[in-house]
C-alpha positions as CSV (number, residue, x, y, z in Angstrom):
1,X,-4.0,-15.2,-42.2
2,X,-1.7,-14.2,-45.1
3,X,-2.5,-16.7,-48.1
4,X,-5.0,-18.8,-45.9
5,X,-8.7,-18.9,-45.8
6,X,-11.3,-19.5,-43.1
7,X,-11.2,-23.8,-43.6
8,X,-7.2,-23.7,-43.3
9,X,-6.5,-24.3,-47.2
10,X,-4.6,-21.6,-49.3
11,X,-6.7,-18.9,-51.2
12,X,-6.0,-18.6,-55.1
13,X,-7.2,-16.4,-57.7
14,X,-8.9,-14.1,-54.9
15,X,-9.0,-10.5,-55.2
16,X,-9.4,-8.1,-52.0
17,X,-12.5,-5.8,-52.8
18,X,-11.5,-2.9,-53.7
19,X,-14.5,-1.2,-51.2
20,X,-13.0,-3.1,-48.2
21,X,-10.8,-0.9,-47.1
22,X,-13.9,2.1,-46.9
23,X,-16.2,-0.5,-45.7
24,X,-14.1,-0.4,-42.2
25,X,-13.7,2.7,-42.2
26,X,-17.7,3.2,-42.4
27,X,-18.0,0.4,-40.3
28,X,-15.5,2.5,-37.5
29,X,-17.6,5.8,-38.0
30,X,-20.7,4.1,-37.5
31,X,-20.0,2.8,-34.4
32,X,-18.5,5.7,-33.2
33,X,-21.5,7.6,-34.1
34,X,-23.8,5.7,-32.1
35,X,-21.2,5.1,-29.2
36,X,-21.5,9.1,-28.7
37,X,-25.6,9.6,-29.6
38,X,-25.7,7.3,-26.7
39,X,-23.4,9.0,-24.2
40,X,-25.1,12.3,-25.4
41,X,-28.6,10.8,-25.3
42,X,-28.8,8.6,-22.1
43,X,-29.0,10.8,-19.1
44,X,-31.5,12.8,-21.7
45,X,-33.9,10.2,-21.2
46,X,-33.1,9.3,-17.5
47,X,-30.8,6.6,-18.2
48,X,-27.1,7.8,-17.1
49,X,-26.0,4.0,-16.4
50,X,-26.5,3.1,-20.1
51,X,-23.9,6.1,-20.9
52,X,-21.5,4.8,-18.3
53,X,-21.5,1.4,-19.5
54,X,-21.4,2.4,-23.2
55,X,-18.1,4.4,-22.0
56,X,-16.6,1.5,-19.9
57,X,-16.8,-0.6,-23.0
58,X,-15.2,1.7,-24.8
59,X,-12.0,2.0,-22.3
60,X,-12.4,-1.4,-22.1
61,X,-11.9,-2.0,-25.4
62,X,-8.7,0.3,-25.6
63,X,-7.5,-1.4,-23.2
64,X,-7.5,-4.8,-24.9
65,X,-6.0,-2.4,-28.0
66,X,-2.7,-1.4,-25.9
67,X,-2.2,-5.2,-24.2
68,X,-2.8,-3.6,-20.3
69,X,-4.7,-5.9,-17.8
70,X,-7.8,-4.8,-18.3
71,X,-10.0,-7.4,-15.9
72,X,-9.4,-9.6,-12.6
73,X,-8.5,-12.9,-15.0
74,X,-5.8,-11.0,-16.4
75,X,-4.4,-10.2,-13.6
76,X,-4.8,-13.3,-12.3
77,X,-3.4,-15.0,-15.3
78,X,-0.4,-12.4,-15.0
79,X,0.2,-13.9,-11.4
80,X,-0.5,-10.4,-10.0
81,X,-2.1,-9.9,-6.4
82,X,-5.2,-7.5,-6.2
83,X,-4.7,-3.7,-5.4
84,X,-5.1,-2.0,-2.8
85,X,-7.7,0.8,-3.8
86,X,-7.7,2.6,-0.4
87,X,-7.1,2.6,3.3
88,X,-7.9,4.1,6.0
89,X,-5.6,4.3,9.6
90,X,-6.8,4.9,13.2
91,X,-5.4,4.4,16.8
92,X,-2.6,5.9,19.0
93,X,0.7,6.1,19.9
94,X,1.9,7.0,23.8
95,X,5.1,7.1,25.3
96,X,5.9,7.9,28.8
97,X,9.6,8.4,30.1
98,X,10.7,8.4,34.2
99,X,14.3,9.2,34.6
100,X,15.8,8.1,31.5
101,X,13.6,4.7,31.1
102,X,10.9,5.1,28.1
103,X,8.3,2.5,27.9
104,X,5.4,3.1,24.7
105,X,2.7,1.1,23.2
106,X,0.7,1.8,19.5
107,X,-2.6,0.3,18.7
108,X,-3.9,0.7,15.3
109,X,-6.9,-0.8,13.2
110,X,-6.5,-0.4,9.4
111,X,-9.4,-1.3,6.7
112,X,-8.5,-1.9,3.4
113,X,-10.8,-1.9,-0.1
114,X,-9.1,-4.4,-3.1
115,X,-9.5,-4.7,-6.4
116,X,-11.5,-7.8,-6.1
117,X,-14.3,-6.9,-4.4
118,X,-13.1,-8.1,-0.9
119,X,-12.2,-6.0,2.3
120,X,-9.7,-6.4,4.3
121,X,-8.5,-5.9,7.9
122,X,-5.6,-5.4,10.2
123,X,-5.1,-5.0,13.8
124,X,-1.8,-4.0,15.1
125,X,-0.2,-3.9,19.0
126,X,3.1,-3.1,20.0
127,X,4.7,-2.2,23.1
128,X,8.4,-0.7,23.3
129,X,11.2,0.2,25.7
130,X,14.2,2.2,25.4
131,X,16.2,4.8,27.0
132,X,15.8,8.5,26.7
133,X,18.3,10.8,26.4
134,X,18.3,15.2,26.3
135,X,20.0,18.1,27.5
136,X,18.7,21.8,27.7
137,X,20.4,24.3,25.1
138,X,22.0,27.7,27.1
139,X,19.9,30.6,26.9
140,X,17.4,29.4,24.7
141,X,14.0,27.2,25.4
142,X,15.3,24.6,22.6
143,X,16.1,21.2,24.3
144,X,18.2,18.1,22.4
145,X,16.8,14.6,22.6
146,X,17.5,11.1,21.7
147,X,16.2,7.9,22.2
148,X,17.1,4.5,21.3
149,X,14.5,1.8,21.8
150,X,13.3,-2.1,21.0
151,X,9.7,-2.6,20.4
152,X,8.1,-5.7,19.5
153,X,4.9,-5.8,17.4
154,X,2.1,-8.2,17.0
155,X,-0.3,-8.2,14.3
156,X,-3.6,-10.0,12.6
157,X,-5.1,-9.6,9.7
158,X,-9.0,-11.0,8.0
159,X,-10.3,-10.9,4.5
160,X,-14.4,-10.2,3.8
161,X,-15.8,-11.0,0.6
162,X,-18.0,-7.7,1.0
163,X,-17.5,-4.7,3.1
164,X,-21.3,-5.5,4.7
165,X,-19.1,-8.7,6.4
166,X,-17.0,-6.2,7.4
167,X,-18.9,-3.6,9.0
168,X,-20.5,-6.6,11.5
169,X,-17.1,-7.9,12.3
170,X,-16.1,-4.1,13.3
171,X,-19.4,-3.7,15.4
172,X,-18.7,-6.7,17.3
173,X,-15.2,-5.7,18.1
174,X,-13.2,-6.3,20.1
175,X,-15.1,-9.7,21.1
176,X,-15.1,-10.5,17.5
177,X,-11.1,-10.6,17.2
178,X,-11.0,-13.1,19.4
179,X,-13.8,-15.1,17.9
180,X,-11.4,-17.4,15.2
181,X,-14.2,-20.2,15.0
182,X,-16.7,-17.5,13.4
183,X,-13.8,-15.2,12.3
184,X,-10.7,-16.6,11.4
185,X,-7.6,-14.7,10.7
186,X,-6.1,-14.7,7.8
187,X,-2.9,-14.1,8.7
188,X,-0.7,-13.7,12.0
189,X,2.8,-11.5,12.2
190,X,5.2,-11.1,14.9
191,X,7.9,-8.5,14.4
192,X,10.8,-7.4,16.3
193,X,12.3,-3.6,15.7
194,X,15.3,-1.7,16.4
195,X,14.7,2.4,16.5
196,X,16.7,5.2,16.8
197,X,15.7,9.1,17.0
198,X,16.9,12.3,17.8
199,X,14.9,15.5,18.3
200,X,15.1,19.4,18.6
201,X,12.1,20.9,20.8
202,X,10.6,24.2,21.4
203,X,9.7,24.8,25.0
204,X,7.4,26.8,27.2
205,X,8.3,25.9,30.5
206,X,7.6,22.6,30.4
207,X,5.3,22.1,27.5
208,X,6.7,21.0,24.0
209,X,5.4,23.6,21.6
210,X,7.4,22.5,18.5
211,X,9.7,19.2,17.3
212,X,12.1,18.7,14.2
213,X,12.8,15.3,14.3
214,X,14.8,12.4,12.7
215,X,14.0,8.9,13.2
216,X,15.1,5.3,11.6
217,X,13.7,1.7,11.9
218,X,14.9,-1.6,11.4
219,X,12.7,-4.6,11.4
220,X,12.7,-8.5,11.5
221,X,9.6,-10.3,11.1
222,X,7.6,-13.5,10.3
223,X,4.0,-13.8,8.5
224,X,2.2,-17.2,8.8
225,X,-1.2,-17.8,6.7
226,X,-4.0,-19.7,7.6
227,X,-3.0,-22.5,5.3
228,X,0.6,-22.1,6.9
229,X,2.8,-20.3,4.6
230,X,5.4,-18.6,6.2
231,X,6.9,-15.2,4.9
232,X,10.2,-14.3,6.9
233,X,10.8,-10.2,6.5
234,X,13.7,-7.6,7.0
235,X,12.8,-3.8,6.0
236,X,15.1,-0.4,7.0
237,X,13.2,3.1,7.3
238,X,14.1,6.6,7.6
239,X,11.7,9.1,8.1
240,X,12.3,12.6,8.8
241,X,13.2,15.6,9.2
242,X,9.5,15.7,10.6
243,X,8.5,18.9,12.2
244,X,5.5,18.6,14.5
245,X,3.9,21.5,16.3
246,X,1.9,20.8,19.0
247,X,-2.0,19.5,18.9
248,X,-0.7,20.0,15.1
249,X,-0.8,17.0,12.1
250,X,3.3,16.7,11.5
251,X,4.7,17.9,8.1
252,X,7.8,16.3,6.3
253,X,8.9,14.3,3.6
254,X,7.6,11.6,5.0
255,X,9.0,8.2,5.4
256,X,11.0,5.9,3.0
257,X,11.4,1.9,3.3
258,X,13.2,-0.9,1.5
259,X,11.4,-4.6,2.6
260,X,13.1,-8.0,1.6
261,X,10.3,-11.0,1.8
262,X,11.2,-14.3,1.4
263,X,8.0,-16.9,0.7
264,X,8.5,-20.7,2.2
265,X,7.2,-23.6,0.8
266,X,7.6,-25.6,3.7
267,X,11.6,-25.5,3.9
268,X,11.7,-24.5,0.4
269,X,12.1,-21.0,-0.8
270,X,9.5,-20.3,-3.5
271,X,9.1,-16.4,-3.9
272,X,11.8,-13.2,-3.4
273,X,10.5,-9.7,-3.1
274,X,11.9,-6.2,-2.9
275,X,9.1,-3.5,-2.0
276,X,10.6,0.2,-2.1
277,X,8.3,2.9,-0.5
278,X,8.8,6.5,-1.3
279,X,7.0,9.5,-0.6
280,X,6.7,12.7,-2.7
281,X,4.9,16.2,-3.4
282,X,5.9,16.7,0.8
283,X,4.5,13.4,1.7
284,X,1.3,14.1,0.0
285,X,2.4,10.9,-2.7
286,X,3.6,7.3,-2.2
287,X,5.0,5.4,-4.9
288,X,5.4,1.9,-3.9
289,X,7.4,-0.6,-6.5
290,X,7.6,-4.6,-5.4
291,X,9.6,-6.8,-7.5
292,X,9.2,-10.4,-6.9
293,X,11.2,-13.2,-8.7
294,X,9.7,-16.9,-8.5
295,X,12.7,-19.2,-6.8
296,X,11.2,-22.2,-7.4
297,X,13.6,-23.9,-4.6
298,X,17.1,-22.3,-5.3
299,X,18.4,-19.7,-3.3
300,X,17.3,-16.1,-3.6
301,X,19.6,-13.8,-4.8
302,X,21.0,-10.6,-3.0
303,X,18.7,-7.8,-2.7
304,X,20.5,-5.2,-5.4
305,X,20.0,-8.0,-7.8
306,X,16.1,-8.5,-7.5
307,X,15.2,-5.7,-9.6
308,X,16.8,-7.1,-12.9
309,X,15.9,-10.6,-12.2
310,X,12.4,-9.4,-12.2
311,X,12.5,-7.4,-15.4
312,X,13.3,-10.8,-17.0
313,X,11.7,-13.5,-14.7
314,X,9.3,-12.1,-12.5
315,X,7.0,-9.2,-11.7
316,X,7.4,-5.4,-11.4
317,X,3.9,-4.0,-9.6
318,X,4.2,0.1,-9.9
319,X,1.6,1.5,-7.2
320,X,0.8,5.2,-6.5
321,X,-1.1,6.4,-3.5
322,X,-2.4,9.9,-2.6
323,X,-1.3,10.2,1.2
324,X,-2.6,11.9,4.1
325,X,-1.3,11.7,7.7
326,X,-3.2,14.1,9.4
327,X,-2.0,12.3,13.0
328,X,-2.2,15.0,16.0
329,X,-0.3,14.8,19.0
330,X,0.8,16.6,21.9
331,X,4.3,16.0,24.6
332,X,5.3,17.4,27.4
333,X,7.4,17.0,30.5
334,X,6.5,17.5,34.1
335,X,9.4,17.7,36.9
336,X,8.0,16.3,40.5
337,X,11.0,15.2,42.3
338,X,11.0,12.4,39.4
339,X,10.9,13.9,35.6
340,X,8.3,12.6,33.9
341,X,7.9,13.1,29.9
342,X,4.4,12.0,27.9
343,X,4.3,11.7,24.4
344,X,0.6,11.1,22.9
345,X,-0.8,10.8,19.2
346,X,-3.8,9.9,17.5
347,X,-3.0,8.2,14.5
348,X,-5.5,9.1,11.3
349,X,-3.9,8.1,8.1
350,X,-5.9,8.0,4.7
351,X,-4.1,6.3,1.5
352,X,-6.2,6.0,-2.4
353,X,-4.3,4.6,-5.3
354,X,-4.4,6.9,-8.5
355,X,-2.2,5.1,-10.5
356,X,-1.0,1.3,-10.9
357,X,1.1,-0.7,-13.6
358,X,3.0,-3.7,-14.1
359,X,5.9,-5.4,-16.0
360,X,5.2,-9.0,-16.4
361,X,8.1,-10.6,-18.5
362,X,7.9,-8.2,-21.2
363,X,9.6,-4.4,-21.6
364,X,6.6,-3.1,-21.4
365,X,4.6,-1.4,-18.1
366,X,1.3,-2.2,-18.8
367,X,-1.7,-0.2,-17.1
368,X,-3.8,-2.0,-14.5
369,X,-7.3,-1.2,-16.0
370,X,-8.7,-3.8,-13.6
371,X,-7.7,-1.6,-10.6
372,X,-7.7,1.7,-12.2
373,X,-11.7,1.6,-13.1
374,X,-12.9,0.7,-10.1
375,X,-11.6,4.5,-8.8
376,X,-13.8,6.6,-11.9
């Protein structure tokens, strides 16, 4: 707007008024005047959503002023999914060992509250065998254990526009899961897993009082959607040391993960992602980081180099969850002419986000208002 005027033609012999400059300024002080009678005045007067809304505008507002993505369509526009804005994580995990043969299963149900009003939900079954190993320390109740199994997991996910949806879907469980003409699934996911773990135990007699344990996961796995996009999957986790006393949530640092996603379009590669998971503040804090790289139908590149392809091509999605794993379990083991171990839990994990930003082509993290003010 330089040496233009409103019409598009060049402005001559015009003089800026010498008053405009205060004439903002006033203009500024005005606004903010009434911006802060009315967040005094309104719950005064019995109207506290006025005040609110008054103050969303204003955060709005700085938001446009420091270029963050302040409403859905940005995000949208930015190519960004919704956030997560909580979960919550129930169900349990049982293991029984005879001789040295272990054979487990874990059921879970998770519910999940996005950014974009809808709710979503996933089911999850697995079952596992492995082989069990351990050996009683000399003159002292501490035991060494091992075990090295292959479990293979199923899961299914659905998307509600409102959490009322929802709620009737849960109700009618587990008849409703199986009900795809009213409920279809979203998504479907089969997984196959490697795991490894070795413990130290506490003992009374026979009862486990207290485990530090060390434990490590590697998947494979496939995600089809209802309109048949396939995601193929390979992550690595190490969790631990973990020490667990018994009837007792566990304590440790929690566990970290590194998942590589590759997006089909039919044969065709479209999307590359790196998600990194790790936990803080004694696993009280997850800070997950995904950076995905549009392919476009070339090859993706190796998984170090994702992270500065994104910076200049694709996305970088900056996610931090409170954390609480507050999952209670007990394990024992019985001798009866056959030894006989149990290990039970009852999974009950909570996650909120408090913090989310993203990089989208630029060197600049920009805040994710449109997730961010839905948590005030």
């Amino acid at each position: 707007m330089g040496g233009e005027n409103f019409a598009g033609g060049p402005r001559r012999g015009v003089r800026p008024s010498p008053t405009a400059g205060q004439a903002s300024l006033e203009y500024i002080a005005v606004i903010s005047l009434v911006a802060a009678l009315l967040l005094l005045a309104a719950p005064a007067v019995g109207a506290p959503s006025i005040a609110d809304g008054v103050a969303r505008g204003i955060r709005i507002g700085l938001c446009v002023v420091d270029d963050d993505i302040c409403t859905r369509e940005d995000a949208a526009a930015a190519g960004l999914p919704p956030c997560q804005l909580d979960s919550a994580t129930r169900g349990y995990d049982a293991r029984v060992t005879v001789f040295s043969i272990e054979g487990g299963s874990r059921d879970t149900l998770t519910g999940y509250r996005n950014s974009n009003g809808s709710f979503s939900l996933m089911w999850s079954a697995s079952g596992s065998l492995g082989v069990a190993i351990g050996a009683d320390l000399p003159f002292v109740p501490v035991s060494r254990d091992g075990a090295v199994r292959a479990k293979l997991t199923a899961a299914r996910g659905w998307t509600f526009p409102d959490e009322a949806s929802m709620r009737g879907f849960v109700a009618g469980m587990p008849k409703s899961a199986a009900d795809q003409a009213r409920w279809p699934a979203a998504w479907h996911t089969v997984e196959g897993s490697l795991q490894g773990e070795a413990e130290l135990k506490a003992k009374a007699g026979k009862l486990d009082l207290e485990k530090l344990g060390l434990a490590s996961e590697d998947i494979l796995g496939a995600r089809i959607t209802r309109d048949g996009t396939v995601t193929m999957y390979a992550s690595m986790h190490v969790e631990g040391p973990e020490k667990t006393w018994a009837a007792m949530p566990s304590t440790g640092p929690g566990r970290e993960s590194a998942v590589m996603e590759l997006t089909l379009n039919g044969a065709s590669p479209r999307t590359v992602a790196l998600r990194v998971i790790e936990p803080s503040e004694q696993n009280s804090r997850l800070t997950e980081t995904v950076y995905r790289v549009p392919l476009n139908g070339i090859l993706p590149p190796p998984p170090w180099k994702i992270p500065a392809q994104a910076r200049f091509f694709g996305t970088i999605e900056r996610n931090v969850y409170s954390y609480s794993d507050t999952t209670r379990g007990v394990s024992g083991e019985l001798g009866l002419g056959v030894k006989l171990g149990v290990d039970a839990k009852l999974v009950n994990i909570r996650r909120t986000l408090i913090d989310a930003t993203a990089r989208t082509g630029s060197d600049k993290d920009r805040s994710r208002f449109d997730c961010l003010d839905q948590l005030r």
